[in-house]
Backbone bond lengths (Angstrom), bond angles and torsions (degrees), N, CA, C in turn:
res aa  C-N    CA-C-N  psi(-1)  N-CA   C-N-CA  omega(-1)  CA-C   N-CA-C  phi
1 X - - - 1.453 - - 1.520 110.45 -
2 X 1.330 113.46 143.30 1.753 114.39 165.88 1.038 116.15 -44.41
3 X 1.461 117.88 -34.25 1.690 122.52 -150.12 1.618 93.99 -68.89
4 X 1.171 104.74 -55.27 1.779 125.79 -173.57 1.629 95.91 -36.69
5 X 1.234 123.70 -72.29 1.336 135.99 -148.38 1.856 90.05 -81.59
6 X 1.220 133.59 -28.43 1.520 132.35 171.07 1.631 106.29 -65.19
7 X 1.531 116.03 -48.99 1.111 121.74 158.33 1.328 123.95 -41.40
8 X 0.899 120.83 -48.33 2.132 130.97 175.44 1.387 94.11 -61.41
9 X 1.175 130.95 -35.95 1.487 124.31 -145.73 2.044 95.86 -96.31
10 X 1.531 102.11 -35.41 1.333 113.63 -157.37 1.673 86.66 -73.73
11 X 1.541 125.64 -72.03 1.065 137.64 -150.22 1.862 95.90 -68.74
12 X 1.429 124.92 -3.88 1.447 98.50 168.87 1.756 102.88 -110.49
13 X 1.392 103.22 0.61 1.663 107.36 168.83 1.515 103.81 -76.72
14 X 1.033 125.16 -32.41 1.463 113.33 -157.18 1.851 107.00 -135.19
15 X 1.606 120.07 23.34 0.969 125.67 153.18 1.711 114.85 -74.29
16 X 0.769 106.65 -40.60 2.245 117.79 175.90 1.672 89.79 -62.99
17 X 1.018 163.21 -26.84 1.557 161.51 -171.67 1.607 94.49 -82.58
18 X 1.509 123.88 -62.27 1.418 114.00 -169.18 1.361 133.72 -76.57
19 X 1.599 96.24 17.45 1.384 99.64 173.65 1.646 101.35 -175.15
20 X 0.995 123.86 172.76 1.837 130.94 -170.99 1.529 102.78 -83.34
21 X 1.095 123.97 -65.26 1.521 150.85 -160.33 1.713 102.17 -99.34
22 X 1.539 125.13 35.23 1.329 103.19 151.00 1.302 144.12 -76.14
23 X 1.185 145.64 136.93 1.337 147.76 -122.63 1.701 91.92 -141.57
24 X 1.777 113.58 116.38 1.227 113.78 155.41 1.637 138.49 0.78
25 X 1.193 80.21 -41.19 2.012 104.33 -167.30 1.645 107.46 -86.81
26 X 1.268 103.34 -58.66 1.883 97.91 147.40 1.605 137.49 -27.02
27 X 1.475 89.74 -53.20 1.088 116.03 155.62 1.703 136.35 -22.67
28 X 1.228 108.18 -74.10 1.444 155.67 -176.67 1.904 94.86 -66.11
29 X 1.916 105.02 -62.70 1.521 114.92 -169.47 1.641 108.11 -71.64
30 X 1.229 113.84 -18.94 1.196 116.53 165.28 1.693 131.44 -72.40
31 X 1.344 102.75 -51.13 1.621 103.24 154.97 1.597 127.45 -53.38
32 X 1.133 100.83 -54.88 1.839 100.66 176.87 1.426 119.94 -115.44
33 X 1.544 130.66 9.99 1.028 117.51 168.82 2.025 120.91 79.57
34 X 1.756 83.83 1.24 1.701 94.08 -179.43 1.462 92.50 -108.81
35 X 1.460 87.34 178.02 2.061 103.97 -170.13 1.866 100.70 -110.39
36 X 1.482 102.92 116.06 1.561 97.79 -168.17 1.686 94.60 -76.14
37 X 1.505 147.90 20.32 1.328 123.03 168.48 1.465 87.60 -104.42
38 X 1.227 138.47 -37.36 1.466 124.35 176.25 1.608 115.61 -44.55
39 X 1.067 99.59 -43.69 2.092 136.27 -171.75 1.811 85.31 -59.80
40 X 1.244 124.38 -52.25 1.190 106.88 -157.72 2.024 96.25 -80.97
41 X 1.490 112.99 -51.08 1.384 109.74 -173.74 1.597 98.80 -33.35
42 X 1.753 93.29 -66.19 1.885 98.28 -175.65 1.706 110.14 -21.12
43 X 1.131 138.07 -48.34 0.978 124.49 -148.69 1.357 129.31 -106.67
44 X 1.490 98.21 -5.53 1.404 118.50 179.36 1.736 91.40 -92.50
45 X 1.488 128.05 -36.03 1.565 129.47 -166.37 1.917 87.69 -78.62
46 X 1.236 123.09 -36.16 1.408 107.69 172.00 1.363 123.38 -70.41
47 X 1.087 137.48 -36.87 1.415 153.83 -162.98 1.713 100.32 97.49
48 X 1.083 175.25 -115.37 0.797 160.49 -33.49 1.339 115.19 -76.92
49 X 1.212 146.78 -41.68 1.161 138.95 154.78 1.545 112.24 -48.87
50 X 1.433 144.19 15.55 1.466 144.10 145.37 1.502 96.27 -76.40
51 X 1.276 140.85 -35.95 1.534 129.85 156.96 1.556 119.70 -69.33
52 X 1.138 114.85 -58.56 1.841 128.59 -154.10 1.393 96.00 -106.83
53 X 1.215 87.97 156.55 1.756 112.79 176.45 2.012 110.78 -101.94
54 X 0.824 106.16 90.81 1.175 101.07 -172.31 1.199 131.41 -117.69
55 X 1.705 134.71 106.24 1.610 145.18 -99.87 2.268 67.49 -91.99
56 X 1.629 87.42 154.41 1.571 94.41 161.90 1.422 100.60 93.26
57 X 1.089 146.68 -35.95 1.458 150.68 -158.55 1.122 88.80 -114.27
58 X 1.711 117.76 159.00 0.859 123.13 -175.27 1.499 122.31 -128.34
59 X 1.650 110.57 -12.46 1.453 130.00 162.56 2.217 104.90 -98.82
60 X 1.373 103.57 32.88 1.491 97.02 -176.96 1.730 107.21 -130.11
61 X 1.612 105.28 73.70 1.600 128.11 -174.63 1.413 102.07 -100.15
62 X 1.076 135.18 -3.71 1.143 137.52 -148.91 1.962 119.83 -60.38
63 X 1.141 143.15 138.20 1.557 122.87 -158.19 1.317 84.58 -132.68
64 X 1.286 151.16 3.46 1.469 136.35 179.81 1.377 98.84 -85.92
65 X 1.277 148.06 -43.12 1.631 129.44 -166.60 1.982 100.26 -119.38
66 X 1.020 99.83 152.50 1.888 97.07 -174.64 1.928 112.82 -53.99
67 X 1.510 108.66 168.00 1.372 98.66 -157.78 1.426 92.87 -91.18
68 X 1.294 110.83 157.71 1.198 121.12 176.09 1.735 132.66 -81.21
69 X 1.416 92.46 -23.95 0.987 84.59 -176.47 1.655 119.83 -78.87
70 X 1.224 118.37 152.61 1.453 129.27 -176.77 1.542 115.93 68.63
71 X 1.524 99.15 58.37 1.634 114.61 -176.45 0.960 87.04 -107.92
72 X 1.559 163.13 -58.87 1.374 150.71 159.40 1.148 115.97 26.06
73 X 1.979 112.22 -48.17 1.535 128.17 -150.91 1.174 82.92 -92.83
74 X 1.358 150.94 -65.72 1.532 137.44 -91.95 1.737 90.44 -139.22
75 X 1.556 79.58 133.98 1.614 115.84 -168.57 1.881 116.93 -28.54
76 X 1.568 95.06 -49.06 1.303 118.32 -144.14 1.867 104.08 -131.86
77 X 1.984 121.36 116.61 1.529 111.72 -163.92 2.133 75.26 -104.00
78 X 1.295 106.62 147.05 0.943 115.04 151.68 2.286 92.64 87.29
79 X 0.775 91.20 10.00 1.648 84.15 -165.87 1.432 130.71 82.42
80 X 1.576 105.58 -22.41 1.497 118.98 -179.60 1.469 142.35 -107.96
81 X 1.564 91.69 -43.38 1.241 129.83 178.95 2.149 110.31 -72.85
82 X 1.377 120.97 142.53 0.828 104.92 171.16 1.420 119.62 -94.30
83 X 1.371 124.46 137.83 1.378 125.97 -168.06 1.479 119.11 -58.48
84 X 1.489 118.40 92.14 1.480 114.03 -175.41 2.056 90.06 -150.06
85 X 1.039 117.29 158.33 1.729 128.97 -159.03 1.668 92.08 -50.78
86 X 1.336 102.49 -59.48 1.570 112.29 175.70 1.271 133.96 -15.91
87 X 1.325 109.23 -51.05 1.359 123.70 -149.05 2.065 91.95 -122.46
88 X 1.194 113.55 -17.82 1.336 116.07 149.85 1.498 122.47 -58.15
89 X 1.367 98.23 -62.95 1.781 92.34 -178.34 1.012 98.62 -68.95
90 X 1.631 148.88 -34.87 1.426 105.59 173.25 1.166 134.17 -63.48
91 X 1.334 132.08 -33.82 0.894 143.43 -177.36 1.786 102.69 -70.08
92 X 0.822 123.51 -11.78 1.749 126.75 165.84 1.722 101.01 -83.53
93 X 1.011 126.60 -61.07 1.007 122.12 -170.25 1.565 126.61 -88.25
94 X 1.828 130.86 -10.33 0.974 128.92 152.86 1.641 110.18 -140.56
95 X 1.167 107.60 70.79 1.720 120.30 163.89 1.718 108.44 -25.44
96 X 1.479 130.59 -47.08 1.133 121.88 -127.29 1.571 78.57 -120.95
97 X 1.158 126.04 -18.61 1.580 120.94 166.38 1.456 102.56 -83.26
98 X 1.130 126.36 -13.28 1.748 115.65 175.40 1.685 88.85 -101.55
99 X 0.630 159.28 -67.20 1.696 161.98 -157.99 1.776 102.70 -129.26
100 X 1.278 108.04 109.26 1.592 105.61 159.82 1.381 131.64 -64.55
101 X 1.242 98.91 -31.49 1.424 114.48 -174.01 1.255 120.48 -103.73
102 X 1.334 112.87 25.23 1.542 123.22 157.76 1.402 132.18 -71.96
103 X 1.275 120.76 145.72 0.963 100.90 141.03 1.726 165.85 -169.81
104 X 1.665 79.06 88.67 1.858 75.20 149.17 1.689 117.80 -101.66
105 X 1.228 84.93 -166.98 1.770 102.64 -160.84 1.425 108.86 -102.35
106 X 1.414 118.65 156.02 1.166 124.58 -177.69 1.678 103.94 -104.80
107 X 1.543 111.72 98.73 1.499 133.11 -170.43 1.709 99.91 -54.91
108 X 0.666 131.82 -22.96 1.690 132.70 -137.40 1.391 96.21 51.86
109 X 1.268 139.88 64.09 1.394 130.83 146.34 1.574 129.15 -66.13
110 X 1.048 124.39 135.08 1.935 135.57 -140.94 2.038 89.61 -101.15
111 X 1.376 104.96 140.48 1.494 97.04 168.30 1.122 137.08 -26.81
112 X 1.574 92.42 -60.25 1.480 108.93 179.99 1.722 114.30 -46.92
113 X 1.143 97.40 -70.43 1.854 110.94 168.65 1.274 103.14 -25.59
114 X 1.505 122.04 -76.67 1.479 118.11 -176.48 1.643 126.09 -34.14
115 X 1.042 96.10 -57.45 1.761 106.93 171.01 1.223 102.54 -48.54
116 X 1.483 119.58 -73.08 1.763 107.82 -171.39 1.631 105.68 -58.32
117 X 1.484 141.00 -53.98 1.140 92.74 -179.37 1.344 125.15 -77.89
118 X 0.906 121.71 -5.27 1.898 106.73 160.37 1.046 117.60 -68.43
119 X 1.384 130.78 -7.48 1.618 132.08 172.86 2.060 93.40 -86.28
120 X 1.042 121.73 -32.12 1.084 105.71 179.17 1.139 90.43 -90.62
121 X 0.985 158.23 -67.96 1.844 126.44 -159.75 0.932 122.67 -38.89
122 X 1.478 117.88 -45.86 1.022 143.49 -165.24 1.895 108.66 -65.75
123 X 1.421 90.36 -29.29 1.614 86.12 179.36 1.500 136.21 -101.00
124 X 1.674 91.87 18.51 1.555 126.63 -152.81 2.044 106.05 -98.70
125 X 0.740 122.45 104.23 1.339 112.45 -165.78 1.580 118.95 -64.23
């Protein structure tokens, strides 16, 4: 739904208003309820930055899958899916049930994991 992805857009516009010192990562824990410093370990212990480029990391150059960073903005995760936490972690955790013919890989990545790194994408400008 739009609403979802207006929602992503609203709650990182107007998280910096409810307080002086909001922090990216707030950010991120506010959309999905995951912890973007867990989100970042997660993702270096997965590899995913050996695909994606992903702003903040520093081993995440990756040019085989699109960059990650500044998905926050954009409508659509995966090309299909509409951009809302939901439909992120799935798409983290079963690529090939949202697109067969993708490809990335299905990590065995754990709920929990999913959430944090979608809290770190999510908190990535």
């Amino acid at each position: 739904m739009r609403i979802s992805h207006t929602l992503v857009v609203l709650a990182c516009a107007l998280l910096p208003l409810a307080g002086c010192r909001t922090s990216s990562a707030q950010v991120g824990r506010a959309v999905t309820g995951g912890d973007a410093q867990r989100g970042a370990a997660a993702i270096a212990r997965y590899g995913c930055g050996s695909c994606h480029t992903i702003g903040g990391l520093v081993d995440a150059h990756g040019l085989v899958g699109p960059p990650l960073t500044g998905l926050r903005d954009r409508m659509y995760v995966a090309g299909i899916l509409q951009n809302e936490p939901g439909n992120l972690t799935l798409w983290i955790r079963e690529p090939k049930l949202v697109n067969p013919k993708t490809a990335m890989p299905r990590l065995g990545v754990s709920q929990r994991d999913a959430l944090d790194i979608a809290a770190y994408i999510y908190s990535i400008p």
